[in-house]
VEXDREN-817687 format. One record per atom (N, C-alpha, C, O): x, y, z. Coordinates in steps of 0.05 Angstrom, whole numbers, plus 5000, padded with zeros to 4 digits. Each point is the difference from the previous one (the first is absolute). Layout:
BEGIN
XYZ ...
REM end
This chain:
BEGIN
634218140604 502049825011 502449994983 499949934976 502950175039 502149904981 500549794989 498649805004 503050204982 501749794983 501049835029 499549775006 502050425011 502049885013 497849845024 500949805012 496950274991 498349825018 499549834981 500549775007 498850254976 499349754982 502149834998 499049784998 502650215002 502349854989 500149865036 500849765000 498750315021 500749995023 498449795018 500849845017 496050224969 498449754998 500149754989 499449785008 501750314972 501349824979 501249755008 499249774996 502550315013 502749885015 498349725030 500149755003 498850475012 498350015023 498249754998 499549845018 499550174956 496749915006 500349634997 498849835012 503250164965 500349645000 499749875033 498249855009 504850315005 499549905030 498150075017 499949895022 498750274971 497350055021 497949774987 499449795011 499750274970 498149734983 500649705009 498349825002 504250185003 501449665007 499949905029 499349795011 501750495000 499649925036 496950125010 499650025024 498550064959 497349975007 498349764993 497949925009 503749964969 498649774992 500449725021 498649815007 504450294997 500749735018 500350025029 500949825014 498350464997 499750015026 497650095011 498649865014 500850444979 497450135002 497749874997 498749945021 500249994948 497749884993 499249775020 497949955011 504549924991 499549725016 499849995023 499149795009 501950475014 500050045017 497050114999 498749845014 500350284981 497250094990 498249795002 498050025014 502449724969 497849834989 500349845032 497949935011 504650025005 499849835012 498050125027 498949845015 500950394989 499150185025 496449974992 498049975014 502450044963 496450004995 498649694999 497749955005 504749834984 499349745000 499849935042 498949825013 502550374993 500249825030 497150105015 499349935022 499650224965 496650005013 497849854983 497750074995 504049654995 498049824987 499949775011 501250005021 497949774973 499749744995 501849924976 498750044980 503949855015 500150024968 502049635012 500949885020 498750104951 501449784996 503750004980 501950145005 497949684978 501750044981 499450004973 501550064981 495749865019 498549984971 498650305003 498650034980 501350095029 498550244994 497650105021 498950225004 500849515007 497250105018 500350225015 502350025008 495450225002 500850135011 496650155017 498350134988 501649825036 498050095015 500350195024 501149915020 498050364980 501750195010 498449935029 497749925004 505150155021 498349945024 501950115016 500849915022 499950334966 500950255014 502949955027 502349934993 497050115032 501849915005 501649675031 501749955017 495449954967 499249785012 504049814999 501549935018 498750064950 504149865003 501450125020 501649875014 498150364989 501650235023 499549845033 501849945016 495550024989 498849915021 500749785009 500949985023 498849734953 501049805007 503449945003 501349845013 499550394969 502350005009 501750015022 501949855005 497250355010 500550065035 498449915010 499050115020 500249614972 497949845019 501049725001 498949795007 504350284980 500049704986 503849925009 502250074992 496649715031 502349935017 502949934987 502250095007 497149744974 502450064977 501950084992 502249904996 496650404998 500550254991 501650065020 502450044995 496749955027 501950175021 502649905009 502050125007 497449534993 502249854991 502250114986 502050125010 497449824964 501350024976 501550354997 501750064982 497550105036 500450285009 502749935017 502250084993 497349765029 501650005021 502949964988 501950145005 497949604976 501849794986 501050214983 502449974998 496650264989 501350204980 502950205023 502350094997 495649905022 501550335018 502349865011 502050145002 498249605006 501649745019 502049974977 502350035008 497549934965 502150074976 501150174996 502350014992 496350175014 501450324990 501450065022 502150124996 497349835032 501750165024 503349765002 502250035010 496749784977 501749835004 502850034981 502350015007 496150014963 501350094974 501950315006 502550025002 496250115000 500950274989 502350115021 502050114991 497749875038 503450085021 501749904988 501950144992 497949485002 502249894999 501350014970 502349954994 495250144984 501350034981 501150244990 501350004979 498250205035 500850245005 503450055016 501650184994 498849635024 502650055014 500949814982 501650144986 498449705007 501749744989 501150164973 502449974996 495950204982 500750024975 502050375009 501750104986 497150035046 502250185003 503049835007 501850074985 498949775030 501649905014 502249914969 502350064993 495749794996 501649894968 500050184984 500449914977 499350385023 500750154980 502850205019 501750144990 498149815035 502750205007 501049745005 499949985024 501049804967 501749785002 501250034965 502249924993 496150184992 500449924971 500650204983 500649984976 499250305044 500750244988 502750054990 500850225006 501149594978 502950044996 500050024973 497949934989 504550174996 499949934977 502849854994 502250094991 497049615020 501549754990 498549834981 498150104989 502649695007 500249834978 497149745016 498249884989 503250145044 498449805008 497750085015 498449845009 501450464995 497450125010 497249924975 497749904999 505250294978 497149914974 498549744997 497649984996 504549785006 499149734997 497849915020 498149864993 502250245032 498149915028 496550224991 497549965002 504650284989 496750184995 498649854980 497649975004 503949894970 498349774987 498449905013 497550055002 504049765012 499149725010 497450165018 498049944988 501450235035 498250115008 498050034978 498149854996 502550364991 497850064984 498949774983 497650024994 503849764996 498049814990 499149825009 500249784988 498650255035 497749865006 497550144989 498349854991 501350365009 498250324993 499149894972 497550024998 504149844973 499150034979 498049675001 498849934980 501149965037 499549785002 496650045002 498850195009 500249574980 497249934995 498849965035 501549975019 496550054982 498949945029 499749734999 500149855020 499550084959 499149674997 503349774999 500249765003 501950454991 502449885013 501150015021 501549835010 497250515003 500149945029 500049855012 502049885008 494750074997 499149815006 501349715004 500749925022 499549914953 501149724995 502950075015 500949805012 500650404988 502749985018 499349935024 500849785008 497450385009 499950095025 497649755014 499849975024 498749904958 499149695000 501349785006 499249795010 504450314981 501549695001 501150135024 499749865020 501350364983 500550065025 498949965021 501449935019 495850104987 498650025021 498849725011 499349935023 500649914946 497949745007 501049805032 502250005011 495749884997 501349895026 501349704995 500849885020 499450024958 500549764992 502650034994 502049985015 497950064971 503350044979 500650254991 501250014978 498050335041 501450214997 503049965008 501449835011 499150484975 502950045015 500249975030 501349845014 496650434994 500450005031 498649775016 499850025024 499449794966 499049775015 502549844998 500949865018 500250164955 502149865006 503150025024 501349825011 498850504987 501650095025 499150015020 501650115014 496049835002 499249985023 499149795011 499049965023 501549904955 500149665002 503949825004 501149815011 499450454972 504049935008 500450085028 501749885014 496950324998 500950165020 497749805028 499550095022 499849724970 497349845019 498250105013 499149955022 500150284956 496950115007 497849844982 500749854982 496650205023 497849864984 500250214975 501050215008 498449804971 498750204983 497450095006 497849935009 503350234983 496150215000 499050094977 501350084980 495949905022 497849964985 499950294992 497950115007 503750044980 499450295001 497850024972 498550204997 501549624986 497749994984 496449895004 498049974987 503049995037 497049895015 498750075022 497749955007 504050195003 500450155042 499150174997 501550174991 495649935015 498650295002 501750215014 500150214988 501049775030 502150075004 502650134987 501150215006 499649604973 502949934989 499150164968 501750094985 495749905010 499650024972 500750345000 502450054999 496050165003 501550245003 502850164996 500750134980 501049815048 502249954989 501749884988 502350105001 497449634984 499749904977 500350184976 502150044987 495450075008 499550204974 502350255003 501650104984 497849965040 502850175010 502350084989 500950214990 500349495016 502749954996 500250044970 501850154992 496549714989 499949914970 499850304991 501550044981 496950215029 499250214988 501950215008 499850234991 502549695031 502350184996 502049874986 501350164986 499149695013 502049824986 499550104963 501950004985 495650065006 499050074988 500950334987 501350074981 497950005031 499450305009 502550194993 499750244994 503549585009 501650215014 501450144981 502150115005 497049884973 501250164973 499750304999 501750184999 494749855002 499750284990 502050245024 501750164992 497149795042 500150075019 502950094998 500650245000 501549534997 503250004999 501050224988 502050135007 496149914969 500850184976 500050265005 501950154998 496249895009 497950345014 502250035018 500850234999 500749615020 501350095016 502949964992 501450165012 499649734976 502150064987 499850294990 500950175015 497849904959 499650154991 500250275020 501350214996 497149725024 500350265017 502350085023 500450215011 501049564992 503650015011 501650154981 502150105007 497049914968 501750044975 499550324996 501250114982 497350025034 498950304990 500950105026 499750245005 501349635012 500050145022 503850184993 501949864993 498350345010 502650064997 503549925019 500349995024 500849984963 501449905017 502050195023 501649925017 497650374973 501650215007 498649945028 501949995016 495949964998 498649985017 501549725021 499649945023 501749954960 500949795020 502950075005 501049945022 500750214957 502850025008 499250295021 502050065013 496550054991 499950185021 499349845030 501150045022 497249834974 500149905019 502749755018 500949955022 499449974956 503449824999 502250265024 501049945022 499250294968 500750215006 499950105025 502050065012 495749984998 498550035027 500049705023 499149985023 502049864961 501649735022 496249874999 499149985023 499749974965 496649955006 501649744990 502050014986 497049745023 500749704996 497149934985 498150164996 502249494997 498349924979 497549985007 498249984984 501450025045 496649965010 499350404996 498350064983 502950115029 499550194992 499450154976 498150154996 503649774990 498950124972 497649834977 498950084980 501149675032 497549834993 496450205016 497850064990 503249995037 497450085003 498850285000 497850095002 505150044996 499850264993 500350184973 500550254998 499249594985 501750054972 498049734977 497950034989 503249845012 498649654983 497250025004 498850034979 499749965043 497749935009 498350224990 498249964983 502450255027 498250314997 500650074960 499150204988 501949645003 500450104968 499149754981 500150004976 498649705048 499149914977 496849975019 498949795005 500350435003 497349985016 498450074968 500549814985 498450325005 499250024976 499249654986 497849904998 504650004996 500049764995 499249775013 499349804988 500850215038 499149805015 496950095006 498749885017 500150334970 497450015012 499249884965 498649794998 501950304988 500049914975 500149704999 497949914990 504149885017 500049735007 497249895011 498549804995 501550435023 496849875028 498250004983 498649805001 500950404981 497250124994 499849774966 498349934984 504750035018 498049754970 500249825015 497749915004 504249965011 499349745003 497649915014 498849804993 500250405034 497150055007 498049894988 498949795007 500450424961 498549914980 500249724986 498249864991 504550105011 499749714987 500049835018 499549784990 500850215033 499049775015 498149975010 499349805012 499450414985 496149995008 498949834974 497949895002 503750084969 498649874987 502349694994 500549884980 500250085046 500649734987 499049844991 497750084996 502849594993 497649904979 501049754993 499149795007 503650274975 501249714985 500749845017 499349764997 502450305028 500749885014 498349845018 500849785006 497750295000 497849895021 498349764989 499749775010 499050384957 499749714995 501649854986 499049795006 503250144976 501049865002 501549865019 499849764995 501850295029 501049955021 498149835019 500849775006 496750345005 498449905024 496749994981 498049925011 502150154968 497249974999 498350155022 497649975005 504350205007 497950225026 499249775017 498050095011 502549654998 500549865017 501450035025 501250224999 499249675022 497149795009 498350115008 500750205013 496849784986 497950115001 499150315000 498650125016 502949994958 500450294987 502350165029 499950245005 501049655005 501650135024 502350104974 501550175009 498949794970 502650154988 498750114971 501550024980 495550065020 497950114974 500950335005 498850115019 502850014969 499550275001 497750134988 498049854997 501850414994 497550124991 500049924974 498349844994 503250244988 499949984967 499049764999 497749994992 503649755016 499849724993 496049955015 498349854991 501750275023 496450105020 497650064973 497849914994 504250324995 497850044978 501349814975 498249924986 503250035009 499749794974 498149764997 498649924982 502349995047 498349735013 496950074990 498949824988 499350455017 498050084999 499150044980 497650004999 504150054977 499450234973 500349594991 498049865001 504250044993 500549754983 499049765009 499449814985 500650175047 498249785012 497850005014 499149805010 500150394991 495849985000 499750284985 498550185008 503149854971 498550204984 498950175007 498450094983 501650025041 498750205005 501550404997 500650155018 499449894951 501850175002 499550235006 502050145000 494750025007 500150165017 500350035028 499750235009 500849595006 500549985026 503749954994 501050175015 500549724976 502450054999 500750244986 502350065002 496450114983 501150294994 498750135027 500450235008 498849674999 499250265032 501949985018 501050195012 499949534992 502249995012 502250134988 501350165014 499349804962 502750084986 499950365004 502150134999 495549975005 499950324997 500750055028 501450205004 497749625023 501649995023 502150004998 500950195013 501049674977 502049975000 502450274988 502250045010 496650124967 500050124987 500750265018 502250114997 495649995023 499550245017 502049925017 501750175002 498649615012 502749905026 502350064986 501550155013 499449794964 502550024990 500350304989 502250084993 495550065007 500350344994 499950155028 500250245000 499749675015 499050075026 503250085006 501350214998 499349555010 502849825009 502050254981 501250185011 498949804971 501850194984 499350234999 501850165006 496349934989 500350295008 500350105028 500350235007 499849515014 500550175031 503349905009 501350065020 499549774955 503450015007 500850264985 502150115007 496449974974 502350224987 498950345007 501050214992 496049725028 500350285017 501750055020 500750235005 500349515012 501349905013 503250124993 501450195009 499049624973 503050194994 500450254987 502250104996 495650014996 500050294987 499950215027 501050224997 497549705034 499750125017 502449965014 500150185017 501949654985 503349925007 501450194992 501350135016 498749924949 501150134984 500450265012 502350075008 494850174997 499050235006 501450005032 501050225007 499149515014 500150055027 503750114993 501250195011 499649664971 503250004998 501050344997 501750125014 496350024962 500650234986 499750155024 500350254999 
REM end
């Protein structure tokens, strides 16, 4: 073996040792703990794949499923057009584009647990904001923290409002690569602003907008902070997504091999889901060439 492989490992091996320790191994321990009985103290009685069983046997679950996919279809269009719409609004280089791309983006550095307490005074039906304007305007307020109904999009609203930093950026960033020789030609050819948006803008930030789908996807299958702080997955778990499903399980009846069976469900849906958006746009790609 050379020097130059050696040195190459070298380099190599810290980050392979680090992201096996903190992804691999554990991803490992959790797949073999989810064909047990286990607790949090250690107990552990193997019973193969009996957690699996009750799992898809367990009305809840499918609940708390529904409440994940009802987030995500809800989350991800609108936060997807909203953060395109505000990055070709913000794509200038003025003084007061920069200041608004701030103000967007920091909501993004913000705690979930400040989320939260914002979107609490906002929402409450007593003495929120919007209770208060729909009380100026002589409507009743609504219970959007209590309304099985209302609670959903509820979390919704709070988790784009949330949200609209990274998304803004990716697409900024990708307005910014697009060349501009491509637009004064078209300026040229008399093509007006809807034209060269869908024939030019659109087709050059496709890349990116599948890119947008495919994280925010993943992260809203695991929403969490919001749900319970906000609704407590109330009223009667009508606003419990999955994560907050298995926490409830693993920290409130301890049962943490039946919430790692779930969590390894969860696990395969969100690999599923992503690897069939990005065969999806890799087979776009090939139809284009």
């Amino acid at each position: 073996m050379t020097m130059r492989r050696l040195s190459g490992i070298g380099f190599v091996a810290p980050f392979v040792g680090l992201y096996s320790s903190l992804l691999i191994l554990p991803f490992i321990m959790g797949v073999w703990i989810s064909f047990h009985r286990a607790d949090l103290f250690g107990t552990r009685h193997w019973v193969g794949l009996e957690n699996y069983a009750r799992l898809f046997a367990d009305p809840v679950f499918y609940q708390a499923m529904g409440t994940t996919f009802s987030l995500a279809l809800l989350i991800v269009p609108a936060l997807t057009l909203i953060t395109l719409l505000l990055a070709l609004a913000l794509n200038r280089a003025t003084r007061s584009a920069a200041i608004f791309r701030g103000l967007f983006f920091s909501s993004s550095v913000l705690s979930v647990t400040i989320v939260t307490l914002i979107w609490r005074f906002v929402l409450t039906p007593d003495a929120g904001l919007v209770a208060k304007l729909l009380t100026a305007m002589g409507f009743e307020p609504l219970p959007f923290l209590s309304d099985p109904n209302l609670t959903v999009p509820a979390l919704a609203i709070t988790t784009i409002w949330w949200g609209l930093g990274l998304p803004m950026m990716l697409f900024l960033a990708g307005l910014q690569q697009i060349p501009q020789d491509m637009y004064e030609a078209a300026a040229l050819d008399g093509a007006d602003r809807w034209t060269t948006f869908f024939r030019i803008t659109l087709p050059s930030l496709r890349r990116t907008t599948i890119l947008v789908v495919m994280l925010q996807t993943a992260a809203q299958l695991q929403i969490f902070g919001q749900a319970q702080l906000l609704t407590q997955g109330g009223p009667s778990g009508s606003s419990r997504p999955i994560v907050l499903y298995i926490y409830e399980i693993a920290f409130g009846r301890w049962e943490l091999g039946y919430a790692i069976a779930a969590a390894e469900v969860l696990f395969v849906l969100i690999l599923a889901l992503t690897l069939a958006q990005y065969w999806f746009s890799t087979r776009g790609d090939e139809a284009q060439r």
